[in-house]
Backbone bond lengths (Angstrom), bond angles and torsions (degrees), N, CA, C in turn:
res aa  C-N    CA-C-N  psi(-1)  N-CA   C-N-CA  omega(-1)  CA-C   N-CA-C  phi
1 X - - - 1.449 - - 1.528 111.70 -
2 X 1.424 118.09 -46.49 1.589 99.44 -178.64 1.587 101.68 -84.15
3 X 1.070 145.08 25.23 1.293 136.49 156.01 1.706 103.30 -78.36
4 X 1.206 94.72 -54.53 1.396 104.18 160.53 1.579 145.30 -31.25
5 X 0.985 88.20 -28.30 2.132 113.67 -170.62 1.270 67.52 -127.76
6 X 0.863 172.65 -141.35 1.580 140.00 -79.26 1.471 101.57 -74.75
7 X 1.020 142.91 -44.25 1.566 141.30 172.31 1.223 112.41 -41.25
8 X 1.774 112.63 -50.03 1.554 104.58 -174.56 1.591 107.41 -91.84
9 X 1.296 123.09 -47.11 1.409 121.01 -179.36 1.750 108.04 -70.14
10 X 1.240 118.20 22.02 1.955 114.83 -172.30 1.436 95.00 7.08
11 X 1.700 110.08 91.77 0.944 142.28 136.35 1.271 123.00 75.58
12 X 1.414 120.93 13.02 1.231 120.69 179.21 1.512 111.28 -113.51
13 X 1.722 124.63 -1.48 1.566 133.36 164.02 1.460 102.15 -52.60
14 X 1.798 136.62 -42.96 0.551 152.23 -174.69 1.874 113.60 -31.47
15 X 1.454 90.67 -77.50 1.615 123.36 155.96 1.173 101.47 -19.84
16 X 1.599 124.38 -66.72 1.371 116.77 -147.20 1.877 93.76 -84.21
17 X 1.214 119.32 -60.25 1.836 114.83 176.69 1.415 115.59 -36.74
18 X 1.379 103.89 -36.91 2.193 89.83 179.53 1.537 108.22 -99.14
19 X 1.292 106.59 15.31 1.428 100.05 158.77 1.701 115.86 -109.43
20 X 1.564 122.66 -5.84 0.974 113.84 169.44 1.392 144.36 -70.59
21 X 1.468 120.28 -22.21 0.997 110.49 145.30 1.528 140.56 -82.24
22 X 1.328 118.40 -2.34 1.864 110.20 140.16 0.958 125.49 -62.70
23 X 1.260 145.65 -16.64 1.362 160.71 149.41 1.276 123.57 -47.50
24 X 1.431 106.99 -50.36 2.041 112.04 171.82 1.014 95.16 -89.62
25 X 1.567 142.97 -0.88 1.472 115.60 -169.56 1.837 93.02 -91.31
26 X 1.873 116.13 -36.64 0.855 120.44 170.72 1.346 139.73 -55.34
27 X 1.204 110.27 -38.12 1.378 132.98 166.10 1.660 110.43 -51.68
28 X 1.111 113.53 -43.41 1.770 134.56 -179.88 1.427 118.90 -47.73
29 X 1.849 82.30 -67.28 1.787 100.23 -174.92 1.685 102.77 -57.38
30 X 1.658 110.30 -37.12 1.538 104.37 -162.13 1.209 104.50 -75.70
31 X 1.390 132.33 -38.37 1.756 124.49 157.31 1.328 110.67 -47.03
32 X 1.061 136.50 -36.33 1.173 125.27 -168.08 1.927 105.17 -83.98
33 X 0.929 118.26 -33.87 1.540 132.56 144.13 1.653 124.10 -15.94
34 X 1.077 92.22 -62.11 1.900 117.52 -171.68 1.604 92.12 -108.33
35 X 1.259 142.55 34.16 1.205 129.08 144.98 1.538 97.92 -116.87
36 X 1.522 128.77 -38.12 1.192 112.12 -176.06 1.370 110.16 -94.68
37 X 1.167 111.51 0.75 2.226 107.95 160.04 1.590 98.31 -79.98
38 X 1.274 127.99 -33.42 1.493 133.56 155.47 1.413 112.17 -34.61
39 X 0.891 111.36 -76.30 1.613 108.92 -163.34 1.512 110.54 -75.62
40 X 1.469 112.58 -29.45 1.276 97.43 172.56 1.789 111.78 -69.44
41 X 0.887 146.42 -51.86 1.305 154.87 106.90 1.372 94.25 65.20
42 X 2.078 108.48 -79.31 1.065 133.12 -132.21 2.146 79.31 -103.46
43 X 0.971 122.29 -51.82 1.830 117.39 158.68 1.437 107.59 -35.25
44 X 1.298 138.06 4.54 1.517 123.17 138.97 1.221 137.18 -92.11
45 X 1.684 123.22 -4.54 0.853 129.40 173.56 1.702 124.44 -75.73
46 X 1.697 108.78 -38.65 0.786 156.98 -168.27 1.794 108.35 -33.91
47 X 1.276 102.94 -55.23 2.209 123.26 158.42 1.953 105.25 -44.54
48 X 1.387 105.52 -52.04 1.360 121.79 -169.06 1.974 112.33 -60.56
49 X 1.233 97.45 -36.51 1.513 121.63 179.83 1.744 109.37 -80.15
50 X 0.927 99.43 -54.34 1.826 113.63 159.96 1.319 95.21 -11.80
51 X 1.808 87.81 -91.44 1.355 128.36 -162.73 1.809 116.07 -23.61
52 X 1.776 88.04 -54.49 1.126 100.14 -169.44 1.713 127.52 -77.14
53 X 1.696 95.07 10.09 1.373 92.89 -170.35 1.632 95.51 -104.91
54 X 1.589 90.71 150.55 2.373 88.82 -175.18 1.859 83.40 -106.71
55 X 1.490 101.10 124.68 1.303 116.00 156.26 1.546 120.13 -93.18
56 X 1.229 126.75 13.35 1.134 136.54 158.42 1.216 120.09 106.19
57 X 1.260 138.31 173.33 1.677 125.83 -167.61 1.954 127.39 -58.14
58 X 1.137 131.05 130.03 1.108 144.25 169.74 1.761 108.71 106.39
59 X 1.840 98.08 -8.06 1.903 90.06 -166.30 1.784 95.41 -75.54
60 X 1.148 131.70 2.88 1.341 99.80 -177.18 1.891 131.64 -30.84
61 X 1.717 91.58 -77.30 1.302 70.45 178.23 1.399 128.99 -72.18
62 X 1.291 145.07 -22.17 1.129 136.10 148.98 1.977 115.60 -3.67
63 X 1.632 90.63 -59.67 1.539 113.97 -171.96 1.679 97.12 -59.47
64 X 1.572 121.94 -50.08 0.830 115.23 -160.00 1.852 116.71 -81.07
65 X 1.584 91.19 -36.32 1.819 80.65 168.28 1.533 122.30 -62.36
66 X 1.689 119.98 -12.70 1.435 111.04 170.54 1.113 130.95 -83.40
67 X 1.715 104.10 -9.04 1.142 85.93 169.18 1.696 121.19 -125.80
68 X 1.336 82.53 21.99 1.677 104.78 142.13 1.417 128.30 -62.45
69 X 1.385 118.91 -50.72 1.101 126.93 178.12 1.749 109.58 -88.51
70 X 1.189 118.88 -18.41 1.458 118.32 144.79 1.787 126.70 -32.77
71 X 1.430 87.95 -63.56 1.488 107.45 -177.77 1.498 118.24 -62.81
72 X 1.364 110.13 -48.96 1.543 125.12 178.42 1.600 114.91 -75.47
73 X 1.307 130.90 -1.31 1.444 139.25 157.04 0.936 118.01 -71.14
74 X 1.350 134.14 -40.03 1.314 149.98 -160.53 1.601 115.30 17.21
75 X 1.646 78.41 72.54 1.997 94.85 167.12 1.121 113.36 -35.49
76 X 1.246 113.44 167.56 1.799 129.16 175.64 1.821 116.30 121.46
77 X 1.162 89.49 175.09 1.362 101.40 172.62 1.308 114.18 -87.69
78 X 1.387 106.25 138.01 1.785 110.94 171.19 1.591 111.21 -130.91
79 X 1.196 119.15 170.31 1.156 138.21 -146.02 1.355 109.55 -154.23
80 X 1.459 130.79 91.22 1.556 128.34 -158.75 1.416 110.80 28.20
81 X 1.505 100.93 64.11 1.659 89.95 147.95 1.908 97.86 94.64
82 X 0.953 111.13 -17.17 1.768 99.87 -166.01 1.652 103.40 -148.04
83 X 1.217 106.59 144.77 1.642 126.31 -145.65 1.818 89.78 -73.18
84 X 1.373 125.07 141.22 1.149 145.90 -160.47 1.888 95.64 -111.55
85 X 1.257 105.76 88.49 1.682 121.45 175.72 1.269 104.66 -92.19
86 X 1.742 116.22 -172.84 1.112 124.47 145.81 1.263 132.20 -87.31
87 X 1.270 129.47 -0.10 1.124 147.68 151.53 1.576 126.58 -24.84
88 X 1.941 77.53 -89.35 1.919 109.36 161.10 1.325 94.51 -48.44
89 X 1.594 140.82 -102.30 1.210 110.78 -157.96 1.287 138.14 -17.63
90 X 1.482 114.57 -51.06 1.702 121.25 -144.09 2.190 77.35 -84.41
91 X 0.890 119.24 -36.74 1.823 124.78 152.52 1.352 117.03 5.06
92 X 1.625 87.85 -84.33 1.260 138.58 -146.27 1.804 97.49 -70.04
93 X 1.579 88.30 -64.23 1.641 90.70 176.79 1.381 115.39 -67.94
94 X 1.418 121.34 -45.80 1.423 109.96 152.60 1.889 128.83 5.46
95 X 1.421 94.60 -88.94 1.601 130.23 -174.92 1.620 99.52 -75.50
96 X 1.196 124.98 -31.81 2.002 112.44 159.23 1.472 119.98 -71.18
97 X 1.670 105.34 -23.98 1.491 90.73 -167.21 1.788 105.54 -100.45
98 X 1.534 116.74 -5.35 1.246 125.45 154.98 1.649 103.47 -60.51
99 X 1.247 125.84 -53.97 1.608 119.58 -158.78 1.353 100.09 -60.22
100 X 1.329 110.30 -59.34 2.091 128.64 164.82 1.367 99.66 3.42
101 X 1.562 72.96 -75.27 1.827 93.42 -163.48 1.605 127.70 -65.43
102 X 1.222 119.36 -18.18 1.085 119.12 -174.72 1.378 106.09 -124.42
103 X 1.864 126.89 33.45 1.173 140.05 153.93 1.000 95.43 -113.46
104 X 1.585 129.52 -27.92 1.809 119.63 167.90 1.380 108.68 -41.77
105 X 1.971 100.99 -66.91 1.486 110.54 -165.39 1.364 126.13 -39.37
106 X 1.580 101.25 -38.73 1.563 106.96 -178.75 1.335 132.47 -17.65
């Protein structure tokens, strides 16, 4: 096939096949990005669910220091040191797809 696209596109199909797999590899990592700003996301709810479950008479506080210490863990994914949201991602890609772009422009 890229013998192919280079015959019809004279030589620039080329271009596009050895760049495709940087492309799915990119595409990958950034799903994989927005599933774990996802789940950490969803590790805040997590105190609330506690809360809501009755373990039966006298566990209050029991109930309540866990999910004290629920809260004060602050599950999730991190990323040098600092909690991996959806935020930071949508950030992240932000400030990559500026660099992209203005190493394209060059």
């Amino acid at each position: 096939p890229l013998l192919l696209a280079d015959g019809i596109m004279g030589g620039a199909g080329a271009a596009i096949w050895m760049s495709l797999p940087g492309v799915l590899v990119t595409c990958g990592i950034t799903y994989m990005l927005f599933l774990a700003g996802t789940i950490s996301a969803q590790c805040n709810g997590v105190p609330a669910l506690v809360n809501a479950i009755s373990f039966g008479e006298g566990t209050e506080v029991a109930r309540s220091h866990t999910v004290d210490y629920i809260s004060n863990s602050g599950a999730g994914f991190y990323v040098f040191g600092m909690r991996l949201t959806l935020v930071t991602v949508v950030k992240f890609m932000y400030v990559w797809c500026v660099v992209v772009v203005g190493l394209m422009a060059r």
